[in-house]
C-alpha positions in Angstrom: -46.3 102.0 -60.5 -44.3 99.5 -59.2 -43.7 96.4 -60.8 -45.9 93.2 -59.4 -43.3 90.5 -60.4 -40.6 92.3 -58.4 -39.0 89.9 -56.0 -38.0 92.4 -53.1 -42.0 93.8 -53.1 -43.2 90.4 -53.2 -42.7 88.7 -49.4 -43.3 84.9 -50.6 -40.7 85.5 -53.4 -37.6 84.8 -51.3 -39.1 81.8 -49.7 -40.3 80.0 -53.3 -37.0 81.3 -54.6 -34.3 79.8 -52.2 -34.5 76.1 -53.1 -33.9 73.2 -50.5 -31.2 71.7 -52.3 -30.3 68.9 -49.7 -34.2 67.9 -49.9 -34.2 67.7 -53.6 -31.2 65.8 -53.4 -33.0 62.8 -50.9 -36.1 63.4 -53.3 -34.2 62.2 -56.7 -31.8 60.3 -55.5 -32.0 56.3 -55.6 -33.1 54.4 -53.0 -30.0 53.3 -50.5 -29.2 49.8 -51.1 -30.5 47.7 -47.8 -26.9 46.4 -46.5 -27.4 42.2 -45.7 -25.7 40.8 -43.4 -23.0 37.9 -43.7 -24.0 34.8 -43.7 -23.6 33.0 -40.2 -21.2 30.8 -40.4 -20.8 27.8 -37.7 -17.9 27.9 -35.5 -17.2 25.5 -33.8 -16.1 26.2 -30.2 -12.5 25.5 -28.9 -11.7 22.0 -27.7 -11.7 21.5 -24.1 -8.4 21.6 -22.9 -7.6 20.0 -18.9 -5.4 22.0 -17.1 -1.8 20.8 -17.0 -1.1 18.4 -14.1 2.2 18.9 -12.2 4.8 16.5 -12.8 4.9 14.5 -10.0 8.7 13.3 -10.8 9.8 16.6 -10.1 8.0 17.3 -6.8 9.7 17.0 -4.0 7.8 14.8 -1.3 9.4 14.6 1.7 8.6 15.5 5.2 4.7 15.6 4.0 2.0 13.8 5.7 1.5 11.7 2.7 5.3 10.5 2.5 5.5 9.9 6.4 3.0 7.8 6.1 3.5 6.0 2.9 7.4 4.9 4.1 5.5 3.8 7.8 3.6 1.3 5.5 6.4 0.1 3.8 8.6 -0.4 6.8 5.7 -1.9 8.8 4.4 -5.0 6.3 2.8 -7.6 7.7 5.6 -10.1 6.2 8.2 -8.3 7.8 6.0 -9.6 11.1 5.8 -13.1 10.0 9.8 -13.0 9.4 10.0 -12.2 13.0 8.0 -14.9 14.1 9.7 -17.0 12.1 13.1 -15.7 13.5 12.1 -16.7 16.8 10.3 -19.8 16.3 13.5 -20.9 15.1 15.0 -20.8 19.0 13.3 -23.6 19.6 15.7 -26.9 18.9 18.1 -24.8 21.9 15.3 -26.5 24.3 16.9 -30.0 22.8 20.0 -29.1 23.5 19.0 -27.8 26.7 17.2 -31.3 27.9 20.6 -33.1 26.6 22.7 -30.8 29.1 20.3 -31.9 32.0 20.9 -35.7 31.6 24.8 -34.9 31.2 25.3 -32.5 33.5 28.3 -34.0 35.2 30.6 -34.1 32.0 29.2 -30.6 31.1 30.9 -29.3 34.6 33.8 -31.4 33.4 34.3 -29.9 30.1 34.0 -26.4 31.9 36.4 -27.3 34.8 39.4 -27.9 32.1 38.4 -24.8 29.8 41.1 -21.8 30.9 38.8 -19.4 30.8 35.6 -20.7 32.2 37.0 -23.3 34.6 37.0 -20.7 37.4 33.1 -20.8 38.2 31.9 -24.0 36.2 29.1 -25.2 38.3 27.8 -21.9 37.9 28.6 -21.2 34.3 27.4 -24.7 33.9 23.7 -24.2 35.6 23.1 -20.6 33.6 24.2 -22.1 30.7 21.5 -24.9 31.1 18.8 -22.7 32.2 19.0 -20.4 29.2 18.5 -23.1 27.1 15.7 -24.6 28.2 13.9 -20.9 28.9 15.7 -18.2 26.7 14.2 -20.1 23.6 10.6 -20.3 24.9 10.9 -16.6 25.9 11.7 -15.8 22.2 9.0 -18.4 20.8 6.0 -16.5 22.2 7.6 -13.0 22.4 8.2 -12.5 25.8 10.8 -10.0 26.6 12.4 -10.4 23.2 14.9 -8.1 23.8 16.6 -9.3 26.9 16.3 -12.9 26.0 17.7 -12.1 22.9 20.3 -10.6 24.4 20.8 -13.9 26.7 20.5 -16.2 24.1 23.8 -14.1 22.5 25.8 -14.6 25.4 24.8 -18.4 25.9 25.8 -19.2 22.4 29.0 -17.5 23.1 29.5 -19.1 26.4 29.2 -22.6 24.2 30.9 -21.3 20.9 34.4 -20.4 23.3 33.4 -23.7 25.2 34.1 -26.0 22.1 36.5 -24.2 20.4 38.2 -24.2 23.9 38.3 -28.0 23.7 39.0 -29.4 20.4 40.1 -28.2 17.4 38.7 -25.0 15.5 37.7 -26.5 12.6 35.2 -29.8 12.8 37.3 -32.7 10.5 34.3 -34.3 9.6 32.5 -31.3 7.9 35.4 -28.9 7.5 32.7 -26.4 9.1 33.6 -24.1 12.2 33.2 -26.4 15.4 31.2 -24.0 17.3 28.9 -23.1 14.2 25.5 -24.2 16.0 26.2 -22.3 19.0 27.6 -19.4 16.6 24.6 -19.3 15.2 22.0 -19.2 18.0 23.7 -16.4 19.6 23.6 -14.8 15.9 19.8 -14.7 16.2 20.0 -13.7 19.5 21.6 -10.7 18.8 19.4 -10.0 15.9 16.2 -10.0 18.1 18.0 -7.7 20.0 18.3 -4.8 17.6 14.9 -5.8 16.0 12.7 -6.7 18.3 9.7 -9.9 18.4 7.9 -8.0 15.9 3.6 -7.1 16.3 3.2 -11.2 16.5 4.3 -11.1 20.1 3.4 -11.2 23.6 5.5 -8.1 24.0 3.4 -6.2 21.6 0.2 -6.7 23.3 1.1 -6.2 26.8 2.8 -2.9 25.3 0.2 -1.5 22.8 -1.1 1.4 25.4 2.2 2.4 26.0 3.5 2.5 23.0 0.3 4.7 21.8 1.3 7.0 24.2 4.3 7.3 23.7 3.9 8.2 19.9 0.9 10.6 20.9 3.9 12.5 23.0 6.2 12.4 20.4 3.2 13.4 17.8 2.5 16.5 20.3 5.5 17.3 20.4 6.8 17.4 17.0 4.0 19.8 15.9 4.4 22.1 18.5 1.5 21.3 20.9 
């Protein structure tokens, strides 16, 4: 008879017999220990840094819109106008010297007859010479073909300047100044007003405007390529 408690007869005895070793472990052993989290800590975001700006010392400028511009501006102030106006306006006492030629006109031809070099024509020399002072000033006053005058006014202080020196002594004894300085100097400014023109306080400027903004619309055109 075959014994009841044997293992291999009984079905159920391998089952009860193999233990579940991994489930008796989880059954005895403690608790896990719950894991906590750090405490948050504040940080405190980055300053707010501006992007570098280029130093402007080290860019180069020029031939940009901005530079074109900006030298225009300084090379057209309105002071520099006033100058010019100022320039011209300064003409003016010619006209007296001018009216004083007119009531001495004889010894004016006189003074030219002896002179070597403008005795040949001296009623002529005399007459232009006389006209441009009483005109060439007025002319340059309001801005009326600055240029030209300008360019008349040169030649009729040089006309006078070789006139006096021609006919006394170089130096004036009295001052110890150049005898032909007042000429000298009105065909200085003369001159001047030629290379510089009246300026945009002028006649010529506003009988010019329209031409002169067409004129820079070509050249505009042209320079970028239109």
């Amino acid at each position: 008879m075959a014994d009841p408690h044997t293992p291999v007869d009984d079905p159920d005895a391998e089952r009860t017999q193999v233990l579940d070793t991994q489930a008796v472990r989880d059954q005895w052993a403690p608790p896990p220990t719950p894991v906590q989290a750090p405490p948050y800590a504040y940080t405190p975001a980055p300053a707010y840094a501006p992007a570098p700006q280029p130093d402007l010392a080290r860019v180069d400028h020029r031939g940009s819109l901005a530079w074109d511009l900006e030298v225009a501006r300084r090379n057209n102030r309105p002071s520099t106008d006033v100058g010019l106006l100022l320039l011209r306006l300064f003409s003016l006492p010619l006209v007296l010297r001018g009216v004083h030629h007119v009531a001495t006109y004889p010894q004016l031809v006189d003074s030219l007859r002896g002179h070597a070099l403008l005795g040949q024509a001296p009623e002529v020399i005399g007459t232009l010479v006389v006209a441009g002072e009483l005109v060439l000033p007025v002319l340059l006053a309001v801005g009326l073909a600055t240029r030209l005058a300008g360019a008349a006014q040169a030649v009729v202080g040089a006309t006078l300047l070789v006139a006096g020196i021609g006919a006394g002594p170089l130096l004036d004894p009295a001052t110890g100044a150049l005898a032909g300085e007042v000429p000298l100097l009105y065909a200085a400014l003369g001159l001047a007003l030629l290379f510089t023109g009246p300026g945009r306080i002028s006649l010529d400027r506003a009988l010019t405007s329209a031409g002169q903004e067409r004129r820079v619309e070509k050249r505009v055109a042209r320079r970028l390529g239109e």
